[in-house]
Each structure stands twice: as structure tokens, then as C-alpha cells.
C-alpha positions in Angstrom: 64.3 122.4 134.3 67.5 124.2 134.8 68.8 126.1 131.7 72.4 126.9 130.8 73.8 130.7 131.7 75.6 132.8 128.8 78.5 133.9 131.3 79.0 129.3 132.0 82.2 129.3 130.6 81.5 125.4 129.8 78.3 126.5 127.9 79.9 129.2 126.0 82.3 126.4 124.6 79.9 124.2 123.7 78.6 127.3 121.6 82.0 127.5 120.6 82.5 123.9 119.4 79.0 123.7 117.7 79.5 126.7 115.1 83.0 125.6 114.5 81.7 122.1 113.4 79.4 123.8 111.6 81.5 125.9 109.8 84.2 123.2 109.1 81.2 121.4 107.2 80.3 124.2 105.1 83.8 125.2 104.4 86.8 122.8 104.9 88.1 121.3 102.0 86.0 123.3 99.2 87.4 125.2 96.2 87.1 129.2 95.7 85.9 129.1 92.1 84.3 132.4 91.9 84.8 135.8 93.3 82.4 139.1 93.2 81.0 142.5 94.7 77.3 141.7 95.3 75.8 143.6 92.6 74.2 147.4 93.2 71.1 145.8 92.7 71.4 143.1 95.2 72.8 145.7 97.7 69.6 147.8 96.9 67.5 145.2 97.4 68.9 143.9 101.0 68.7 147.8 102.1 72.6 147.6 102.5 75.3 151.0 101.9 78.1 148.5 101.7 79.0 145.8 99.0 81.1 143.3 100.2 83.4 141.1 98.0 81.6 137.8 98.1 83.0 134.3 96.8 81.7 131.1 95.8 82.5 127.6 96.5 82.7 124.7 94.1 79.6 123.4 95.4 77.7 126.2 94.9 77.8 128.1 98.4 78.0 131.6 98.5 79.5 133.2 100.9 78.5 136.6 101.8 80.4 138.9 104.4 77.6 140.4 107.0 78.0 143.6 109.4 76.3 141.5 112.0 74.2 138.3 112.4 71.3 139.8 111.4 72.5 141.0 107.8 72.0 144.4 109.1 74.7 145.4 106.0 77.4 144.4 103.9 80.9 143.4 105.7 85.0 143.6 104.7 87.1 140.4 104.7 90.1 140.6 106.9 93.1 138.3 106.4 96.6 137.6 107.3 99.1 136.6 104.7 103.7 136.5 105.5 102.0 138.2 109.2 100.9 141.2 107.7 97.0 142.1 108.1 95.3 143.2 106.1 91.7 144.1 104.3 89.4 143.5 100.9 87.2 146.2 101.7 83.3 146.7 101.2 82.5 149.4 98.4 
């Protein structure tokens, strides 16, 4: 069986396509109803330095920004608004 390489540009956009289907399901067309830090608590108990502003959707998904894929620690949100950048940071 031949297998897919990383550097095939075609597989890497089928990678692409997947996780963005993906996250359109989890996140197109929901409500922000809730907004929060993680708690110290929670942060202690993930082994994380960082709390990072976390929000809610309206069908009860959190969403929880992550330094890596591995929830190695708490991440900032970035965002652009009128084309300025910038940050809601971790504390």
C-alpha cells in the first residue's frame, strides 16, 4: 500500500479541507453566550501558567484557546477588527 507524504501538496489540502469542515460544524452559525478566564483552579489542575479567556457557545461548547495541539498550556486570542490586530491576552 502506498501512503500519502506530508510535503504532497494535494495531501496537505485535503488535511486542509478536513479540519476546516470540521471546524465550520463546530462553529458556524452558533451564538457567543458566555465568556471567561478558566478558573485558577482549572489552570492548576491542567498544569498550565497561562489562563486564557475562554467562551461558550449556545449549544454548550466550550471553547478553550491551547499553546499547542497537545494542551501543553493556556493560549491568547488574536483578532482583527476596522484592520487593526490585535490581542485578548492569557493571564
Amino acid at each position: 500500500m502506498k501512503f500519502p507524504k506530508e510535503n504532497d501538496p494535494k495531501f496537505r489540502e485535503k488535511i486542509v479541507q478536513y479540519w476546516e469542515y470540521e471546524a465550520s460544524k463546530t462553529l458556524l452559525g452558533k451564538r457567543i453566550v458566555k465568556v471567561e478566564y478558566i478558573s485558577e483552579k482549572e489552570c492548576e489542575e491542567n498544569m498550565w501558567s497561562s489562563r486564557p479567556l475562554c467562551f461558550q457557545l449556545e449549544d454548550g461548547t466550550w471553547i478553550v484557546p491551547q499553546r499547542d495541539d497537545e494542551g501543553n498550556d493556556g493560549g491568547a486570542l488574536g483578532y482583527t477588527k476596522n484592520n487593526k490586530f490585535d490581542v485578548l491576552p492569557v493571564i
